[in-house]
N, C-alpha and C positions, 0 to 999 in steps of 0.2 A: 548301540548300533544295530545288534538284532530287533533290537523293538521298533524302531524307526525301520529298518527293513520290513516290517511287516503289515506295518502303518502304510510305508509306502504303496505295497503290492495289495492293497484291502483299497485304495483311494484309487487304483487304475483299476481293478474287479471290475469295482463300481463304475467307472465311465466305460466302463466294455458292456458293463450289465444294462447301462440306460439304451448307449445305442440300438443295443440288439432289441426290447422292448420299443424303440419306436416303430419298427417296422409293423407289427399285428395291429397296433395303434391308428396309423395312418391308412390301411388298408381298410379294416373295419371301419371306416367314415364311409365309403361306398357301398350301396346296393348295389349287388349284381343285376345285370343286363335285363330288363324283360322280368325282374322278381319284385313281387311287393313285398312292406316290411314284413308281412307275416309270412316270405316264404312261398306264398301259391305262386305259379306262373300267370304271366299276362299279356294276353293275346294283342299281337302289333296292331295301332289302330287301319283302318282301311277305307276313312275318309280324314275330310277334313272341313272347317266351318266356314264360314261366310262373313265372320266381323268378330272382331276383338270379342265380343262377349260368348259368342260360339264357337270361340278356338278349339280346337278337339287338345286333350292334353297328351301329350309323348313323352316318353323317357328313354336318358341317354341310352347311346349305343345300341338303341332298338328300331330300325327303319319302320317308317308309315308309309304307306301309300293311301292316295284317293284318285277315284275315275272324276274327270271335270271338263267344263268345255272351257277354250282358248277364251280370254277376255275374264275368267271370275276370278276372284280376291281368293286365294285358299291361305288359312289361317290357323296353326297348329300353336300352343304354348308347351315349356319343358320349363325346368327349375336349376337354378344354378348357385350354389354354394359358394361365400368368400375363399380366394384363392384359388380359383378355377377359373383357365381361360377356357372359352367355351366356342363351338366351330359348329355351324349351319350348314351343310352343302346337300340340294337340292338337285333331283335330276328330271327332266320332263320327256318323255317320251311324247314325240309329236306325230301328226299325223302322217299318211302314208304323204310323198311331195306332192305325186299328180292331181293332191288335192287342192294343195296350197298355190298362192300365189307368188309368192315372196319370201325376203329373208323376216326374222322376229324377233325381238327381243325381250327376253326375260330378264325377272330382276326379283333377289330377294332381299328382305329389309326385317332387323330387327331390332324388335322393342322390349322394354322394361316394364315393370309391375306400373310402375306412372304412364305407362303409354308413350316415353321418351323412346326418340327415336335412338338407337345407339351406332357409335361408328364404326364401322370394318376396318380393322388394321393390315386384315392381308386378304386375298381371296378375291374373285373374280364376281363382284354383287351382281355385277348384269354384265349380261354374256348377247350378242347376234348370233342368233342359228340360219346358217345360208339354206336359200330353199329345199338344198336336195335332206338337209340333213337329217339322220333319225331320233334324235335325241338332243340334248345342252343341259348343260350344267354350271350352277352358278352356287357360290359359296361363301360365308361372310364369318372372319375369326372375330370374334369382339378382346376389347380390352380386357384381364384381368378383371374375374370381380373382387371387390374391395368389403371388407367389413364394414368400415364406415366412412363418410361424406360429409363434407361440409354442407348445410341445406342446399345453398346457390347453384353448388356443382351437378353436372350431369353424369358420374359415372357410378358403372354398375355398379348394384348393389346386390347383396342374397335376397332373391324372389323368383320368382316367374317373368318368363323370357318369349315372347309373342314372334312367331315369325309368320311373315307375310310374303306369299309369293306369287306373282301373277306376270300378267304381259305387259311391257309396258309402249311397245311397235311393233304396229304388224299390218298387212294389209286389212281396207275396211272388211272385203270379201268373205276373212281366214275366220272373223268373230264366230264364234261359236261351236267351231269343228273340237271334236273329242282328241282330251289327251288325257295320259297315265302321270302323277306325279310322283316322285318319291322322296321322302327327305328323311335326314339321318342329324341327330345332335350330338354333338360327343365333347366331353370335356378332361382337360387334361389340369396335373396339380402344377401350380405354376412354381411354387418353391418358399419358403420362408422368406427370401430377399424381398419380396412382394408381400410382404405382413404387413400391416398395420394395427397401429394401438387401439384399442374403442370397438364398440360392437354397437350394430343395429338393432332399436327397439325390440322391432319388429320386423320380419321380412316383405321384404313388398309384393304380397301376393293378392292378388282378388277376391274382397270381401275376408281381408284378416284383420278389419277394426271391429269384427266380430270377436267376442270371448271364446269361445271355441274353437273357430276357425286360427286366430291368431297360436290359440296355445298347440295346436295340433303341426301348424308353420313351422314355432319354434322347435319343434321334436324333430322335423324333418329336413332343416337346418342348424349343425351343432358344430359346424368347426370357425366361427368366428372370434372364439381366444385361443381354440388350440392351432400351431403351425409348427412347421420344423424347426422355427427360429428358436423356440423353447430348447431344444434337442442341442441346437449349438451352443446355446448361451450354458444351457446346465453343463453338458460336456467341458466348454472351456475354463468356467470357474471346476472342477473337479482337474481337467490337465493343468490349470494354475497351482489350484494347492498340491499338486504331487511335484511340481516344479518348485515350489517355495520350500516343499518338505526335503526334498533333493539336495537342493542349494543350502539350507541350515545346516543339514548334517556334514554335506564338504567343509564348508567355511568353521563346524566348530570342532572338528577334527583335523585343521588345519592351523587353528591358533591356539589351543593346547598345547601346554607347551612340556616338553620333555623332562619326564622322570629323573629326577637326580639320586642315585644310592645311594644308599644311608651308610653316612660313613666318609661319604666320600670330602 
């Protein structure tokens, strides 16, 4: 009974010791804000590009700004890892009113390493700013990205993440008056329930059917087998077996059967 005592308390150790190991785990999958891998700081960008191939590149949790006039395409990419929902929200500082004519409308839209456009499941994509206003903001959460994909389908996947944000109504008048933009990417861990089996080649980033571009990709996307699903699944076979080791030792200390003296 002592031995199985101890057997027992060495098999829960163990599923306290995993838990508490996932936490530095999970955390360490993240750069900090604003740091590159090696450490140095990296200054917020302060434009932005004109077309898919001259996206200026951002990273999360770090606001970019660029000065633009009303009417151009400004095009920023960021990178987004399986099991991360990821959230675009864009703010435009417009011009003074007694310039303008009219009310406007803004709209942000993004895309995927394929140029797919992807859908906003929550957040305000295009917003009307009424004439007098000073500002609008417009925001777009995407799906879950996913590890891996059936070819046919469209949803995210680990790569690079295109956003596009421009005017999309406005007076003809208002084209070309100066505005401030700012946009911010931020992504949250969605959770194990949202795993999936199977992992992407390769991430879909721009120009990674390059050999070194690809291998450099993969370094900077690493959590497409590991998830907290692992965490639960090991924990519950561990609270299994101290539950099976439990239950033997009642039931064979309960049909043993009683000592008769000798003699008797």
């Amino acid at each position: 009974m002592r031995t199985t005592t101890r057997v027992l308390s060495g098999v829960l150790l163990a599923g306290a010791a995993l838990f508490q190991a996932a936490a530095p785990v999970l955390a360490d999958s993240t750069p900090s804000p604003g740091t590159s891998e090696d450490g140095e700081e990296q200054a917020a960008p302060t434009e932005a590009g004109t077309a898919f191939r001259t996206a200026v590149r951002i990273r999360q949790d770090q606001p970019a700004t660029a000065e633009a006039s009303t009417g151009d395409y400004l095009y920023w990419v960021f990178d987004a890892d399986a099991g991360r929902t990821a959230t675009v929200r864009a703010t435009v500082r417009l011009p003074e009113a007694a310039a303008r004519h009219g009310a406007a409308t803004w709209r942000v839209d993004v895309y995927d390493g394929l140029r797919r456009r992807q859908a906003c499941v929550h957040g305000g994509q295009a917003k009307a700013a009424p004439a007098g206003a000073a500002s609008v903001t417009v925001s777009c959460t995407l799906r879950t990205v996913r590890a891996w994909a059936e070819p046919w389908a469209d949803d995210p996947l680990p790569g690079s993440y295109y956003v596009r944000l421009t005017v999309a109504d406005l007076p003809q008048e208002d084209l070309g008056l100066p505005v401030r933009a700012e946009v911010l990417a931020t992504a949250r861990d969605a959770g194990g329930a949202r795993a999936v089996d199977g992992t992407l080649a390769v991430p879909l980033v721009p120009g990674a059917s390059d050999a070194r571009v690809a291998e450099a990709a993969d370094e900077a996307f690493s959590s497409g087998w590991w998830s907290s699903r692992w965490i639960w699944t090991v924990g519950g076979g561990v609270l299994g077996a101290a539950a099976a080791i439990a239950g033997y030792t009642v039931t064979r200390g309960a049909g043993r059967p009683a000592r008769v003296p000798a003699g008797a």
